[in-house]
Biopython code that builds the backbone (N, CA, C, O; Angstrom):
import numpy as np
from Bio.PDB.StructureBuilder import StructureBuilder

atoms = [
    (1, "UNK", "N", (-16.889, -0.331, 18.243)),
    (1, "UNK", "CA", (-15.795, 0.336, 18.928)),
    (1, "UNK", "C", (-15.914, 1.843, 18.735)),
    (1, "UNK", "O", (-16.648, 2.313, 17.866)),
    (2, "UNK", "N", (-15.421, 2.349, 19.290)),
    (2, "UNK", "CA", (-15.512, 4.004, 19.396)),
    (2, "UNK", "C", (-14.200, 4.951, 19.265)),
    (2, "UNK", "O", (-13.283, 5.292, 20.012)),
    (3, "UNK", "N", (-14.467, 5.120, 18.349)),
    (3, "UNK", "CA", (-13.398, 6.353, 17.272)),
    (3, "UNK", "C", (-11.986, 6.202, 18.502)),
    (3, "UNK", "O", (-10.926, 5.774, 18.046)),
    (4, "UNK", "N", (-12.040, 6.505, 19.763)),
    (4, "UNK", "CA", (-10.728, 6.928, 20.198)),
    (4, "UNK", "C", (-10.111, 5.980, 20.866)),
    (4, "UNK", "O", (-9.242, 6.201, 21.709)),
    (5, "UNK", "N", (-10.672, 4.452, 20.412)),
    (5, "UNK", "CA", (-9.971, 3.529, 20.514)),
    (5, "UNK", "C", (-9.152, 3.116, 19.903)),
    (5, "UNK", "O", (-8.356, 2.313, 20.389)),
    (6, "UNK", "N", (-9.063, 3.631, 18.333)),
    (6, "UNK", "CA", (-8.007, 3.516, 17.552)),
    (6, "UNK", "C", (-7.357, 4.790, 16.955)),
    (6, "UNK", "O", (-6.880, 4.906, 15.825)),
    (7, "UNK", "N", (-7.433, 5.769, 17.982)),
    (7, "UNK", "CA", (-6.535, 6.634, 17.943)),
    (7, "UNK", "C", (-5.036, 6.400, 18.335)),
    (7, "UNK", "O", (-4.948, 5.816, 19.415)),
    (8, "UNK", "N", (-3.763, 6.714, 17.718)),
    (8, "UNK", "CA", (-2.368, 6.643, 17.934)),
    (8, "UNK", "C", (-1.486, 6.219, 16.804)),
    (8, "UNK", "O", (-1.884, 5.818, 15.710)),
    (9, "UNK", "N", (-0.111, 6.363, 17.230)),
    (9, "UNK", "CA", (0.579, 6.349, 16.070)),
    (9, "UNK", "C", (0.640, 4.957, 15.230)),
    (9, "UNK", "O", (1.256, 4.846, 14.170)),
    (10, "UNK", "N", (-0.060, 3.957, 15.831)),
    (10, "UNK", "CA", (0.274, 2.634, 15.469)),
    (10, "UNK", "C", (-0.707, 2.352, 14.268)),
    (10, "UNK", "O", (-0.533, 1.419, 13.483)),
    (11, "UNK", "N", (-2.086, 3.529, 14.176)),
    (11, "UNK", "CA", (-2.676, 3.754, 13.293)),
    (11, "UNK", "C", (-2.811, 4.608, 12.362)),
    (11, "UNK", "O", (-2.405, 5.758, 12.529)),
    (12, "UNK", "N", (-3.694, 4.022, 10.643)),
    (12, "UNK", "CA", (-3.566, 5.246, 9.676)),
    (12, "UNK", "C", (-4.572, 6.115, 10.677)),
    (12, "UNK", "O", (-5.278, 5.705, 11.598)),
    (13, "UNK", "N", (-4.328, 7.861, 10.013)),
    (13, "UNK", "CA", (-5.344, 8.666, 10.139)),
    (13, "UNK", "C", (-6.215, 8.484, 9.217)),
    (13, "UNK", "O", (-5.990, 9.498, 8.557)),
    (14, "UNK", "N", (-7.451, 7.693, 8.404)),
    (14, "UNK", "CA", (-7.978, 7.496, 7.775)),
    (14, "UNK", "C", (-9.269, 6.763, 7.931)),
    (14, "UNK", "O", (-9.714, 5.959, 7.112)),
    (15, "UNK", "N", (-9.821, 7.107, 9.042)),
    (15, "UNK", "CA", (-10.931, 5.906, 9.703)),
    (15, "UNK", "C", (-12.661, 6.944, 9.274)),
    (15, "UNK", "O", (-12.894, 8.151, 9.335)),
    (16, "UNK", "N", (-13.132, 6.309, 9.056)),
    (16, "UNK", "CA", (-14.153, 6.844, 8.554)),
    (16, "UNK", "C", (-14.834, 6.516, 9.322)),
    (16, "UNK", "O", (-15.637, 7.412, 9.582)),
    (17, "UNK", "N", (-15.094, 4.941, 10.344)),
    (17, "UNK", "CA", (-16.543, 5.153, 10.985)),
    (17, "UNK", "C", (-15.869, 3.686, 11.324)),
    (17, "UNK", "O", (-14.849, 3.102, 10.958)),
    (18, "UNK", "N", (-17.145, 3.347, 12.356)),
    (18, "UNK", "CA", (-17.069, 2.037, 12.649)),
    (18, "UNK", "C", (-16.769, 0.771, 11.960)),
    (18, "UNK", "O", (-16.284, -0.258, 12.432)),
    (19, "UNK", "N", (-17.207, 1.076, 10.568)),
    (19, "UNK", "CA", (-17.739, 0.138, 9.446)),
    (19, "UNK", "C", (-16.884, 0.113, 8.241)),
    (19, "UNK", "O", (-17.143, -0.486, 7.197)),
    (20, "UNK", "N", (-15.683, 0.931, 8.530)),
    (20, "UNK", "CA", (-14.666, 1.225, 7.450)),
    (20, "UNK", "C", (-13.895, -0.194, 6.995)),
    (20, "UNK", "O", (-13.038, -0.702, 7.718)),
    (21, "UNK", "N", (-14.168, -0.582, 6.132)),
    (21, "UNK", "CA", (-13.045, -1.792, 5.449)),
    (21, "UNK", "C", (-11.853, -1.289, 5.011)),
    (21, "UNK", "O", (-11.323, -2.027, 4.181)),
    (22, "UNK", "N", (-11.137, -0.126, 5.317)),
    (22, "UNK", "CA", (-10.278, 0.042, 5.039)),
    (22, "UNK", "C", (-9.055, 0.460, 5.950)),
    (22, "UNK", "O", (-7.875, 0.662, 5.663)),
    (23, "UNK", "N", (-9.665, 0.514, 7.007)),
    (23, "UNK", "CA", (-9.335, 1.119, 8.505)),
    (23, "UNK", "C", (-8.075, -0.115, 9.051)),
    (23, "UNK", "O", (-8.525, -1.256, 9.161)),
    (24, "UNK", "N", (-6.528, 0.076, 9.391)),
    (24, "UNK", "CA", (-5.980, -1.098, 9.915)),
    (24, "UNK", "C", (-4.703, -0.329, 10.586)),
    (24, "UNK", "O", (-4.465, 0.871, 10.455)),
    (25, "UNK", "N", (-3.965, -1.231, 11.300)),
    (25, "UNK", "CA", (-2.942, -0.884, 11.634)),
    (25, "UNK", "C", (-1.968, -0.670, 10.858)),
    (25, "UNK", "O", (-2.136, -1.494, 9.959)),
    (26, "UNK", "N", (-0.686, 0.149, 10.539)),
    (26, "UNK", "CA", (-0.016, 0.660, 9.510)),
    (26, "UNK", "C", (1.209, -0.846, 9.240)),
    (26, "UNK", "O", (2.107, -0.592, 8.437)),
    (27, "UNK", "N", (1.227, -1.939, 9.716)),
    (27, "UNK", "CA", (2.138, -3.013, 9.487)),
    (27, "UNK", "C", (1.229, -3.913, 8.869)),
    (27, "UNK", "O", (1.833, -4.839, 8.328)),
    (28, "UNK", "N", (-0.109, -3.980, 8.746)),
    (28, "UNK", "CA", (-1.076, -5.345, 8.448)),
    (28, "UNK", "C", (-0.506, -5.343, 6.472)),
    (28, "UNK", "O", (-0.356, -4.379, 5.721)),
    (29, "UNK", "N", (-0.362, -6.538, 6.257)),
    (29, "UNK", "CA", (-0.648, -7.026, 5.231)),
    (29, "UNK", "C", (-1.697, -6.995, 4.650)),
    (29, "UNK", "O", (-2.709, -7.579, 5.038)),
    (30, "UNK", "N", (-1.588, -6.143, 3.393)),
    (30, "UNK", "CA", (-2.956, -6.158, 2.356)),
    (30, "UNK", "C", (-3.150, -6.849, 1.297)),
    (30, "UNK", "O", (-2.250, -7.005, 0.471)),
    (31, "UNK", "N", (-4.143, -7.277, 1.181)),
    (31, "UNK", "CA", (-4.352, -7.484, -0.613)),
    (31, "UNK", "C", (-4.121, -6.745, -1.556)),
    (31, "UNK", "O", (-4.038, -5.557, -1.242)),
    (32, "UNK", "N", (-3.927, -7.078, -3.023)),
    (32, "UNK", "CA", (-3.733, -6.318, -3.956)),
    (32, "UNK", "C", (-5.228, -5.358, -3.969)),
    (32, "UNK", "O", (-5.152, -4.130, -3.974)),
    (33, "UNK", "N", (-6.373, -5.971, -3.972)),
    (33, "UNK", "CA", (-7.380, -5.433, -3.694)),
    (33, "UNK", "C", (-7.448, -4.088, -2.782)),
    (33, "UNK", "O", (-7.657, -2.972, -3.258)),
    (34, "UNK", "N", (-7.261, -4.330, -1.532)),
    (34, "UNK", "CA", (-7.161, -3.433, -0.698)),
    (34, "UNK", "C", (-5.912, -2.342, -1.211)),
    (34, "UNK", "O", (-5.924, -1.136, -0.965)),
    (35, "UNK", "N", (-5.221, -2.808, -1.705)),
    (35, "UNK", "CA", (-4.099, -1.587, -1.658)),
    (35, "UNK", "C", (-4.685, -0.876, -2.912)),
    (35, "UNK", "O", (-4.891, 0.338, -2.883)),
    (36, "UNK", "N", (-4.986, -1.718, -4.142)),
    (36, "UNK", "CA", (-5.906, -0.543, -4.756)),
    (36, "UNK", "C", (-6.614, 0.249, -4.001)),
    (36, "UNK", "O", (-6.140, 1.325, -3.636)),
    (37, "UNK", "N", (-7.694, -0.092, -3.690)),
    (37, "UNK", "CA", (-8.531, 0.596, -3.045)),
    (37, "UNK", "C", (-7.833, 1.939, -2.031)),
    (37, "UNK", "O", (-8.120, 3.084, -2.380)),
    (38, "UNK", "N", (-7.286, 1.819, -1.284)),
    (38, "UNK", "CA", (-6.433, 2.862, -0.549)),
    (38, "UNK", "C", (-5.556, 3.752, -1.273)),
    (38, "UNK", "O", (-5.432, 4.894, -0.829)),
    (39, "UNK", "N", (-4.804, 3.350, -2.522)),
    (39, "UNK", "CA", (-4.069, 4.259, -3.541)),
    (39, "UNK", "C", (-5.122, 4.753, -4.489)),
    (39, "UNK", "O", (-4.943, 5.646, -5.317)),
    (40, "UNK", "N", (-5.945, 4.263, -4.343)),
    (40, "UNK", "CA", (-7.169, 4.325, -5.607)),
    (40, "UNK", "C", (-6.702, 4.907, -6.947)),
    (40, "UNK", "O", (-6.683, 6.010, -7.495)),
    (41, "UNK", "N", (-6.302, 3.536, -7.240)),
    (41, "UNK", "CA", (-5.370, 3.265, -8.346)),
    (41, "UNK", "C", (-5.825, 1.721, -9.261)),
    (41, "UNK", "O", (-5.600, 0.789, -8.489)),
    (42, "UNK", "N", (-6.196, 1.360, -10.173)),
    (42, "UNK", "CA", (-6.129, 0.131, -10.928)),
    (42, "UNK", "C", (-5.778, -1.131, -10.198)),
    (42, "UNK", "O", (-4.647, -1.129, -9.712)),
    (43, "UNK", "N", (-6.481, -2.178, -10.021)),
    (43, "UNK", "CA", (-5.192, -3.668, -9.519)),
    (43, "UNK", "C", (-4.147, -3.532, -11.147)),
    (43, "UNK", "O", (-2.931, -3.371, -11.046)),
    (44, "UNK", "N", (-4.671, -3.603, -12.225)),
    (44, "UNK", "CA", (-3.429, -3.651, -12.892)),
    (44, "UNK", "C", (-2.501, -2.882, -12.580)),
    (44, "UNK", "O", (-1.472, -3.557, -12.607)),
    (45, "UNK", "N", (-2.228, -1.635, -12.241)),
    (45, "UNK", "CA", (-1.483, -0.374, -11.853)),
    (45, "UNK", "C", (-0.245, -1.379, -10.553)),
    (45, "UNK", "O", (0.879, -1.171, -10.095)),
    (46, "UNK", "N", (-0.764, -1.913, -10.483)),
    (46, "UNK", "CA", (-0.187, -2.565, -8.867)),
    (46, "UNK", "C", (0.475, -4.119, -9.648)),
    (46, "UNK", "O", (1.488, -4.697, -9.254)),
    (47, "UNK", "N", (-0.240, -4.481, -10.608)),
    (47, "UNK", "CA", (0.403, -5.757, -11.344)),
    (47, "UNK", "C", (2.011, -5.851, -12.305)),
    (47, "UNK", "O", (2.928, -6.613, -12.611)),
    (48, "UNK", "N", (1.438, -4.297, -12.479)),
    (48, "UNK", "CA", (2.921, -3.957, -13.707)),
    (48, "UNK", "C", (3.810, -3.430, -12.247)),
    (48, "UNK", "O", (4.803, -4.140, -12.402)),
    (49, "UNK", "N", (4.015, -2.846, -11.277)),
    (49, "UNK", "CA", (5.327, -2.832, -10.471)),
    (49, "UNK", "C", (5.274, -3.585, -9.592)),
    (49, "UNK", "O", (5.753, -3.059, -8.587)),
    (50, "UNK", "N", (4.909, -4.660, -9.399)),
    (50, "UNK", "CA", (5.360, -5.505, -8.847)),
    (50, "UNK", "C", (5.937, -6.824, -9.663)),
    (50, "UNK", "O", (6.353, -7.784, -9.014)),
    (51, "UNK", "N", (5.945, -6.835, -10.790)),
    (51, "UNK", "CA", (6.114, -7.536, -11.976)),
    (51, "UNK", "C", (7.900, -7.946, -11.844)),
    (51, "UNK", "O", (8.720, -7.094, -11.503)),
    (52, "UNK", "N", (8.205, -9.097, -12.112)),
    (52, "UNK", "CA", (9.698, -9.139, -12.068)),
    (52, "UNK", "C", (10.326, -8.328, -12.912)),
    (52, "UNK", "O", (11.441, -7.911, -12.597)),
    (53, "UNK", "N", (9.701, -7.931, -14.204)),
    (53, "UNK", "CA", (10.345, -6.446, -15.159)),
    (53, "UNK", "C", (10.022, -5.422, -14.992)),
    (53, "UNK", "O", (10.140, -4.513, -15.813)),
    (54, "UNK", "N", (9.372, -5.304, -13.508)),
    (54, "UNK", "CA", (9.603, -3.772, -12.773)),
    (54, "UNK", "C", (10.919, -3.033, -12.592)),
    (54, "UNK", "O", (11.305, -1.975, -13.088)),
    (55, "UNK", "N", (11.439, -3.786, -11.840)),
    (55, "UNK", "CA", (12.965, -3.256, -11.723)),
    (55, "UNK", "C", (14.276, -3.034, -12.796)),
    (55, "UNK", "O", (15.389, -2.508, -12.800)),
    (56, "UNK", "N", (13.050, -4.071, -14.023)),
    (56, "UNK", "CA", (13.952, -3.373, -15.455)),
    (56, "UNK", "C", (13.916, -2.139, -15.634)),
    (56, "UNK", "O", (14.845, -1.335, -15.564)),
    (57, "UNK", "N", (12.339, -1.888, -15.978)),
    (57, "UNK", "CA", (11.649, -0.208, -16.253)),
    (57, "UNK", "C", (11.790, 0.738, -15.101)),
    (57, "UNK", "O", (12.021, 1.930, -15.302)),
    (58, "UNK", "N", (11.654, 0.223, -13.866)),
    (58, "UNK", "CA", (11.698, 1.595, -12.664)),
    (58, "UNK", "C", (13.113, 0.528, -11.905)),
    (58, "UNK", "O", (13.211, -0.696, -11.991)),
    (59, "UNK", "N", (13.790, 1.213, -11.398)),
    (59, "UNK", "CA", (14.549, 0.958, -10.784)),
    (59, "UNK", "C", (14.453, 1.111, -9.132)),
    (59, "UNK", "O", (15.398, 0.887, -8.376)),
    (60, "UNK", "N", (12.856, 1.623, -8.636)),
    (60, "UNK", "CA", (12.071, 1.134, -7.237)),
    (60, "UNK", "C", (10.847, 0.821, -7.280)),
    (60, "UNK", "O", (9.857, 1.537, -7.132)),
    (61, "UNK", "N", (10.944, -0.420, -7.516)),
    (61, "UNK", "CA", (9.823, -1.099, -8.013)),
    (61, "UNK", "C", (8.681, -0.939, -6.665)),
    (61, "UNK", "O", (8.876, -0.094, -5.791)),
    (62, "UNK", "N", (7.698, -1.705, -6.645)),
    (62, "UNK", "CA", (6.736, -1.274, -5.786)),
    (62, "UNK", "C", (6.957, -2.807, -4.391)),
    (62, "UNK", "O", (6.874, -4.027, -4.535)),
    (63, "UNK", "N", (7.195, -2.101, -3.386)),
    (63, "UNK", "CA", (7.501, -3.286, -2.281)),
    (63, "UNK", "C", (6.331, -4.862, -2.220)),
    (63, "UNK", "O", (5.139, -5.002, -2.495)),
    (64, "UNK", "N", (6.999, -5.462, -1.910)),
    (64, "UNK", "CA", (5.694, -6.377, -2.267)),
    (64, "UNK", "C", (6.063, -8.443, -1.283)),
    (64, "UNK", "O", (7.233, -8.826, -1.296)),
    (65, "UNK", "N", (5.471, -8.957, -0.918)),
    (65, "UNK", "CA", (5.834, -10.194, -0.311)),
    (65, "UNK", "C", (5.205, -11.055, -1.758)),
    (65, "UNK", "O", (4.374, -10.522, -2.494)),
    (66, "UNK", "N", (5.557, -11.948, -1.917)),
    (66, "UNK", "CA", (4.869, -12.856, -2.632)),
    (66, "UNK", "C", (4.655, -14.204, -1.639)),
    (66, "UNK", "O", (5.611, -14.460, -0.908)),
    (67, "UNK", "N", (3.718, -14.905, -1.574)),
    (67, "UNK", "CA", (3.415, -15.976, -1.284)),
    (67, "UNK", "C", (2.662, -17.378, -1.783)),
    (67, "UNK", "O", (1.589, -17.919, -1.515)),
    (68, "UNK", "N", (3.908, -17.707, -2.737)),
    (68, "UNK", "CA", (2.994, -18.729, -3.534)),
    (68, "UNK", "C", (2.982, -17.246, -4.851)),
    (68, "UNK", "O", (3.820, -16.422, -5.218)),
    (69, "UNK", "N", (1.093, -17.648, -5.317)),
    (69, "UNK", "CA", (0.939, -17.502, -5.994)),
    (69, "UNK", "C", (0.320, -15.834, -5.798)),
    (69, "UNK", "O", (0.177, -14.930, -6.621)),
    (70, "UNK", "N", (-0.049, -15.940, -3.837)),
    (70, "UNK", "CA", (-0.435, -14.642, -3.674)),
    (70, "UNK", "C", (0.386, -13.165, -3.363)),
    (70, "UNK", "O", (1.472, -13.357, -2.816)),
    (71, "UNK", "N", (0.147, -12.142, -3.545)),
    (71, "UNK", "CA", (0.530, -10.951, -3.304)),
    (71, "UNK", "C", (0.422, -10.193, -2.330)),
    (71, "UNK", "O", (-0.745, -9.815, -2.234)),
    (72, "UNK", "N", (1.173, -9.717, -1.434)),
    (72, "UNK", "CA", (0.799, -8.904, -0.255)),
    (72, "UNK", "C", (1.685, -7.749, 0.146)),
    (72, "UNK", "O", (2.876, -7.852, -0.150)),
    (73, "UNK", "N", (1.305, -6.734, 0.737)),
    (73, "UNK", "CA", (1.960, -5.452, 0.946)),
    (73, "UNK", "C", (1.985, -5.575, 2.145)),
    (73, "UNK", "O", (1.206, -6.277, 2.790)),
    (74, "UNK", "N", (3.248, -4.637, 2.766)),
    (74, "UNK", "CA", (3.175, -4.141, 3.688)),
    (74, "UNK", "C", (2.802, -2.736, 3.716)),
    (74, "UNK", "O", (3.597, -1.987, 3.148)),
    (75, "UNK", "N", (1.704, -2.166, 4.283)),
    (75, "UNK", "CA", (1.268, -0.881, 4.200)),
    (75, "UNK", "C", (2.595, 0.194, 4.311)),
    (75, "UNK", "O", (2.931, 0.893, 3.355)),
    (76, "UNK", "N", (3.097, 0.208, 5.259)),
    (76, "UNK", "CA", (4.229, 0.879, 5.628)),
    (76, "UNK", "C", (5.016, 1.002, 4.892)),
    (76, "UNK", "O", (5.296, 2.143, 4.523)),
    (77, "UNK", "N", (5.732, -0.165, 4.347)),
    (77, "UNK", "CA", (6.493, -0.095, 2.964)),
    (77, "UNK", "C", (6.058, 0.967, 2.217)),
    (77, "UNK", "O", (6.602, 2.068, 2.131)),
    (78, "UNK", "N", (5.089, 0.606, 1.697)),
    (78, "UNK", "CA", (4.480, 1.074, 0.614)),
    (78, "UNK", "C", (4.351, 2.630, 0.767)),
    (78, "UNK", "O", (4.589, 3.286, -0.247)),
    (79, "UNK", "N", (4.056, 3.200, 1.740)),
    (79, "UNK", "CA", (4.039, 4.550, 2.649)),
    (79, "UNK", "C", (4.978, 5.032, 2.345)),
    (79, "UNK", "O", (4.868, 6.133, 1.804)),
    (80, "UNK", "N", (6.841, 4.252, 2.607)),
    (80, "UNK", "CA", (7.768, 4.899, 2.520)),
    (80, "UNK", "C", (8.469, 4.248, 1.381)),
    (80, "UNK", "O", (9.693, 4.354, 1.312)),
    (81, "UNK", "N", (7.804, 3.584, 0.479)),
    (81, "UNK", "CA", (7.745, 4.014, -1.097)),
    (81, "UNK", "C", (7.183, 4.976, -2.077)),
    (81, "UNK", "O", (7.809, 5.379, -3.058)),
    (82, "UNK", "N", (5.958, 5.329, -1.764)),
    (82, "UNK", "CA", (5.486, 6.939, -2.140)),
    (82, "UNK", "C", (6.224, 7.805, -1.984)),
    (82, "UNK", "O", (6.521, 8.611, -2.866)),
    (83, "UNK", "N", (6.801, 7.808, -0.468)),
    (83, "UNK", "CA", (7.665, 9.490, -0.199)),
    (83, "UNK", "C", (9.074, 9.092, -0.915)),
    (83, "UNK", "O", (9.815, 10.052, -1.126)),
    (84, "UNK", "N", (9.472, 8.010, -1.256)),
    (84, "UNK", "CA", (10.617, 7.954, -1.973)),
    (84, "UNK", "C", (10.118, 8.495, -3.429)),
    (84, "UNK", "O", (10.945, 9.339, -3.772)),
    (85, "UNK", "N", (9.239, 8.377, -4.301)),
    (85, "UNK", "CA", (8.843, 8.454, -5.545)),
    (85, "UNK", "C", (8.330, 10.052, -5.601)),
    (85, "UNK", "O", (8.235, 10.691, -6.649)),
    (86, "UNK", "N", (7.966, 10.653, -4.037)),
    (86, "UNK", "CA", (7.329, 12.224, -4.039)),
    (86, "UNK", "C", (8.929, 12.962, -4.025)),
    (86, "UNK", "O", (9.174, 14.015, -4.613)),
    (87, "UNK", "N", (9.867, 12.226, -3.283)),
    (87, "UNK", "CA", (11.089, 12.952, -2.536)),
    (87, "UNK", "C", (11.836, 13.144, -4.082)),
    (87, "UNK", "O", (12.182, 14.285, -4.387)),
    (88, "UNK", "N", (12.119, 11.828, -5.213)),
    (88, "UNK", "CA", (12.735, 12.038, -6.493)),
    (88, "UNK", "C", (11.650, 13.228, -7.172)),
    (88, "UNK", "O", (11.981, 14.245, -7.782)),
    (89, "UNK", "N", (10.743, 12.916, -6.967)),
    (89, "UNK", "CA", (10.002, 14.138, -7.979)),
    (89, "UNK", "C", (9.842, 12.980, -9.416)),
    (89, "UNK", "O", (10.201, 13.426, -10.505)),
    (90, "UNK", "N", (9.411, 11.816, -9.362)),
    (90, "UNK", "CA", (9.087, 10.956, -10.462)),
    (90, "UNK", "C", (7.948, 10.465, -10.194)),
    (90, "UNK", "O", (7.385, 10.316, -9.110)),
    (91, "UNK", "N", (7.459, 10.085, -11.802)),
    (91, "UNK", "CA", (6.546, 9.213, -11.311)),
    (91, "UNK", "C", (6.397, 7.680, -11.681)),
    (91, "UNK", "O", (7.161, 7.194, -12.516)),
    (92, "UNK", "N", (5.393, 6.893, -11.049)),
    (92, "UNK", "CA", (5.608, 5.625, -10.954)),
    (92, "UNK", "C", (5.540, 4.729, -12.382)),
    (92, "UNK", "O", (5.415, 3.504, -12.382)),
    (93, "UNK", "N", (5.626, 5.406, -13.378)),
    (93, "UNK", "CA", (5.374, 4.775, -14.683)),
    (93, "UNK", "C", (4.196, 3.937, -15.139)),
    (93, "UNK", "O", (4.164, 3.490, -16.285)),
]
sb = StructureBuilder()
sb.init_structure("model")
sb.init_model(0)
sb.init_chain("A")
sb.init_seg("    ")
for serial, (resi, resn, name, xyz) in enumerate(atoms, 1):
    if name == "N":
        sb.init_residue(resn, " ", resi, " ")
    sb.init_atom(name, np.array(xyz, "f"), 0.0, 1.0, " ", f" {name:<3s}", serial, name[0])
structure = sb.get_structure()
């Protein structure tokens, strides 16, 4: 596909090339994997706030679906969970 096919607001600005595994629409469900990778941050980092004693220690814990046993984000969420955590001026513990 060719770069200005996934140009628009429905996408991140973050596309590196044809071949990008990280490249998606801003609603897709990620793995814990993937969302490391994009925060480039620890999977543990992502294990402790989403943890049911997240919301003991932070009181905005990190958005999150559970399914079963698996974990999934909504990118977007997560987007306008950062600017909530940039907007307090805290950080994520």
């Amino acid at each position: 596909m060719h770069r200005a096919a996934y140009e628009g607001p429905q996408y991140r600005a973050i596309y590196d090339g044809p071949k990008c595994k990280n490249f998606a629409p801003q609603d897709e469900l990620l793995t814990i994997d993937e969302l490391a990778d994009r925060l480039k941050v620890k999977k543990s980092f992502i294990y402790e706030h989403t943890r049911s004693r997240a919301g003991v220690r932070n009181d905005n814990p990190l958005p999150h679906i559970r399914m079963g046993k698996y974990l999934r984000f909504n990118w977007t969420a997560v987007m306008k969970w950062l600017t909530q955590l940039e907007q307090k001026g805290t950080k994520a513990a």
